[in-house]
C-alpha positions in Angstrom: 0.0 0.0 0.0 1.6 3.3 -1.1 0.7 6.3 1.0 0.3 10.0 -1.1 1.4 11.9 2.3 5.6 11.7 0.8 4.6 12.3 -2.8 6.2 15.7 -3.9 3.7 18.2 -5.2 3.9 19.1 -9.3 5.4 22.2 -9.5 1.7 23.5 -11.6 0.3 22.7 -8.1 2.8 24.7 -6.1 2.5 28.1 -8.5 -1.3 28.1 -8.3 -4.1 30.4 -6.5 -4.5 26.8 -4.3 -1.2 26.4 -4.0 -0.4 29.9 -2.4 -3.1 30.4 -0.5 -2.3 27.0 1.6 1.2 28.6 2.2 -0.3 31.9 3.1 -2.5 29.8 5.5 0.5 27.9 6.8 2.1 31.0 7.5 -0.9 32.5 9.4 -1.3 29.5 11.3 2.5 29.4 12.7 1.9 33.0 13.8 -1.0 32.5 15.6 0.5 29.6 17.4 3.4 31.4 18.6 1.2 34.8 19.6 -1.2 32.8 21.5 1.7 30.9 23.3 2.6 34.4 24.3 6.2 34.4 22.4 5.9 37.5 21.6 7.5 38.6 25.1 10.8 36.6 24.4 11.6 39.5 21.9 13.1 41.8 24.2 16.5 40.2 23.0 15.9 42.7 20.5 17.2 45.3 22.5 20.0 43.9 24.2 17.7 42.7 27.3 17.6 39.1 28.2 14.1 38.0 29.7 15.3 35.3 32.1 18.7 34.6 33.0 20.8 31.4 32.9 20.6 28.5 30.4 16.6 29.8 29.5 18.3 32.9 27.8 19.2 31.1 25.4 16.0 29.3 24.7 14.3 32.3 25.4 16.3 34.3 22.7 15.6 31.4 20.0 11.9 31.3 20.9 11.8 35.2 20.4 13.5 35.0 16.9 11.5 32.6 15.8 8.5 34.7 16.8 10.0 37.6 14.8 10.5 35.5 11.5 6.7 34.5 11.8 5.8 37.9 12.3 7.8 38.8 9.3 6.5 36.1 7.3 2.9 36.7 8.2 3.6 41.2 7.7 5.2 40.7 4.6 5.0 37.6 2.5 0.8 36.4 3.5 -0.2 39.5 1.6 2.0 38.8 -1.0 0.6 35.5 -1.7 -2.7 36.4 -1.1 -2.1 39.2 -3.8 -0.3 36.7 -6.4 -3.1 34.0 -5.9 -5.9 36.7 -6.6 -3.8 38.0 -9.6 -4.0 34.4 -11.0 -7.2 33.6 -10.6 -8.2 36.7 -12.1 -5.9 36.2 -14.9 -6.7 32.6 -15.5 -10.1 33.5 -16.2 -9.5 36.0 -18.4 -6.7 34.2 -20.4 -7.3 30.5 -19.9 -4.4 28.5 -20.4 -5.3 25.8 -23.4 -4.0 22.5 -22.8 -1.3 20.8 -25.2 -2.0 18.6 -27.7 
């Protein structure tokens, strides 16, 4: 029995309106994980302060740069799919791609 779950997506898939929107979602959904686990105060390393001292600065400091490259990702690049994925769509209907014979 073969399973589908480790079959790699065609790349037609990956640069569609589907295709972006579920990164865009994936995105969103990695953001609102670490904002509702309340990441967002491990930042301060951001400024040169340490939240808790010891070993957990560290883990603190990795914990608050991975809530700042979420936030990035969900500031900058969400709208950016969501844009691209509406441009298609719009654009596939207006010019629809005729399949090769």
């Amino acid at each position: 029995m073969r399973s589908d779950f480790f079959k790699l997506p065609r790349i037609d898939e990956l640069l569609s309106p589907r295709g972006f929107l579920k990164r865009a979602a994936v995105l969103t959904v990695v953001f609102a994980v670490f904002h509702v686990a309340g990441l967002r105060e491990m930042t301060s390393f951001l400024c040169g302060m340490a939240p808790m001292t010891g070993g957990a600065a560290k883990l603190s400091a990795l914990m608050g740069l991975g809530y700042v490259v979420s936030y990035l990702g969900f500031i900058v690049i969400v709208p950016i799919l969501v844009i691209a994925s509406a441009l298609l769509l719009v654009s596939s209907r207006i010019w629809p791609v005729k399949p090769r014979v």
